[in-house]
N, C-alpha and C positions, 0 to 999 in steps of 0.2 A: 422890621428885623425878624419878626417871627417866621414871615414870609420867609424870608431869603435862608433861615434856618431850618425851613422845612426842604425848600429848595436843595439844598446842600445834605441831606441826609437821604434823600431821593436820589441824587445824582451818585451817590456812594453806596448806595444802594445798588442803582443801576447802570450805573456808569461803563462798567465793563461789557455789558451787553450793547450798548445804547453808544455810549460815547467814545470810551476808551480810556485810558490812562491819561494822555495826553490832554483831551478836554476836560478832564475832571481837573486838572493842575491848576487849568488856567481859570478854572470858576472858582475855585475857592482860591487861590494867589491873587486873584485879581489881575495878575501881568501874564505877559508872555514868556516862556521860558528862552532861556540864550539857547542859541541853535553852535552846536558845537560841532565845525566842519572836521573834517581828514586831515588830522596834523600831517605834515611831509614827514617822510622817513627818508634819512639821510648818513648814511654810515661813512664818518672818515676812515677806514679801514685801516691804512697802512700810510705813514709818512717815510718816504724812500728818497733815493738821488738822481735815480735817473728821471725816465719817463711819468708823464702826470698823465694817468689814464682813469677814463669817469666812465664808469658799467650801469648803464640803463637798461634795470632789470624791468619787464613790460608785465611780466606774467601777475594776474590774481592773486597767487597760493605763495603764500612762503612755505619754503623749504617741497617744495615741488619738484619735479624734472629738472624744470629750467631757471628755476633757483640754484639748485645743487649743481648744476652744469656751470653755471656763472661763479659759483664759487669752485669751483675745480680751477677754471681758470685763471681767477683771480688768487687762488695759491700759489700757480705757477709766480703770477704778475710779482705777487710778495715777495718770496726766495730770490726771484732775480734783482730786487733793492728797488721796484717803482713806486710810484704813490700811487695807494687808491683810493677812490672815494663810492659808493655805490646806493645807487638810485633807486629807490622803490616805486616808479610810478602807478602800481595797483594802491595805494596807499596816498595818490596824493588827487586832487580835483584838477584836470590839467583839461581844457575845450580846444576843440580844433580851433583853427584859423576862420575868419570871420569873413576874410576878403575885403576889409574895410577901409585898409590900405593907410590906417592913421600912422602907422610904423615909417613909413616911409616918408611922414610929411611932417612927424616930429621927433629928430632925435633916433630916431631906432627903439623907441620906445613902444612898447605891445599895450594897445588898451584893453584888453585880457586881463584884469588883475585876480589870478590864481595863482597855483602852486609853479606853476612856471617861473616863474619870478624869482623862484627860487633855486633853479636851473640855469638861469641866463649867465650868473656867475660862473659858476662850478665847470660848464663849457667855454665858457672864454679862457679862464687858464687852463686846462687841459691840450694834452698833446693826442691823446692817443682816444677817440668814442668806442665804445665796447657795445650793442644793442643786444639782448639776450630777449626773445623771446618763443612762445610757443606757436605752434602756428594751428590758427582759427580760421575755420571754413576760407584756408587754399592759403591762406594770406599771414599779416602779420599781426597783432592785435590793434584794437581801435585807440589804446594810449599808445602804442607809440609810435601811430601814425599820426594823431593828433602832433605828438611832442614833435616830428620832424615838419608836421604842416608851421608849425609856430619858429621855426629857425627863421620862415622869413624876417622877422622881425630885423634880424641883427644881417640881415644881405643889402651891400650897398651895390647899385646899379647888377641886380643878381648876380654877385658876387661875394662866395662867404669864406670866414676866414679854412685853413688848410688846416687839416685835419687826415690825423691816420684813424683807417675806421677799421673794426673788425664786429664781424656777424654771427651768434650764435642763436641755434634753434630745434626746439622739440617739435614730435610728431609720434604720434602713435603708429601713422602710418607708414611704412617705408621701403617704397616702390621710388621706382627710377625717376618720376615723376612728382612726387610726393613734395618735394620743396622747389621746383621750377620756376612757381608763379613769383613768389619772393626772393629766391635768388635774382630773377629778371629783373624786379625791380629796384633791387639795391645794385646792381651792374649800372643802370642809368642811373639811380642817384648819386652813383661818386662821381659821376661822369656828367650831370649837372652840377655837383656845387664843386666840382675841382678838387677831391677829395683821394686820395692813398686808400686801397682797399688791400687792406693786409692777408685778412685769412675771412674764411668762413666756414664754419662747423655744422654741419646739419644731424643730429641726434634722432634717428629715426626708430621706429620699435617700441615706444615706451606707456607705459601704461601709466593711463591718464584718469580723469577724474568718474569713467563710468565703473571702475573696477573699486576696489578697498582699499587697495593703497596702489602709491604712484610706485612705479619704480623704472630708473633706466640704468641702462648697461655702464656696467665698470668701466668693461673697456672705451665706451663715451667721455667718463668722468677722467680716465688715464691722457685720453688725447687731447682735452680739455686742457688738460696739469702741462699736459708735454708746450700746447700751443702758447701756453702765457709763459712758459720759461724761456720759449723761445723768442718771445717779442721784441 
């Protein structure tokens, strides 16, 4: 006993140089602590009559560029009476596709159990995908490429259900070139999964996380407004 009470005033002692916070928990608790994941952030926004449209917002930052572009939009979507729902996947644990190919051989069931899971619903009654994100050296971010690698799950004989898709996206840069790569590839994927490509917004010019604050153009946010009222 004395031992382990010298033990323990040592380590709080010097725990912080030596161990850390974390190790010192578990010496004197004696357990380990619960590891507490990335709740999903899941906003029912608006319950409407028309259209069920689901905005998979991809970006890191809330209230960022391409946050605040997504909500520009989605005020149009509101005003015109749709439902929305919106997606934070910076906020949720979502892995790419595995290639393991269990989806297919039970059920359409993803043996992935993440935050996806939590997705799988909220897309199957939706009419209308909304993707919003920034674009990351040339491309689109790594969640939500992961989130479109994981739809295989729900493709029978690669075929997935019909879907109106619309595309929005930041960039600091904005040259003629500047959104290419990712435009190009959402041109093929509506055109692999049988998909309706409504509109695409590209938001270029906007100051991103090297500066103090972000900021993008009004008139971005305006054509944002104008594009979801028209949907």
């Amino acid at each position: 006993m004395e031992r382990r009470n010298f033990l323990k005033g040592t380590l709080i002692t010097m725990g912080s140089l030596l161990l850390g916070a974390k190790a010192i928990h578990r010496f004197l608790n004696d357990k380990e602590p619960e590891e507490s994941p990335l709740p999903p952030v899941i906003d029912r926004i608006h319950q409407g009559d028309k259209k069920n449209v689901l905005v998979i917002m991809s970006a890191g930052t809330r209230l960022g560029n391409t946050d605040r572009l997504a909500d520009a939009y989605i005020k149009g979507l509101v005003e015109r009476g749709h439902s929305v729902t919106k997606v934070y996947l910076g906020s949720m644990k979502i892995e790419g596709c595995r290639g393991c190919g269990a989806c297919q051989r039970f059920a359409h069931r993803c043996a992935i159990r993440d935050n996806m899971q939590d997705i799988y619903p909220l897309f199957a009654e939706c009419d209308t995908v909304v993707m919003a994100s920034p674009l990351y050296f040339w491309t689109i971010t790594s969640k939500l490429k992961a989130f479109i690698e994981r739809l295989y799950a729900i493709s029978t004989d690669d075929k997935y259900p019909q879907k109106d898709f619309v595309l929005l996206m930041t960039a600091g840069d904005d040259n003629d070139t500047t959104f290419e790569q990712p435009k190009r590839y959402f041109h093929l994927l509506n055109q692999a999964l049988g998909w309706n490509e409504v509109s695409v917004y590209c938001a270029g010019g906007c100051t991103g996380c090297e500066e103090l604050a972000r900021q993008i153009g009004k008139e971005n946010l305006e054509n944002a407004y104008q594009m979801g009222l028209n949907l």
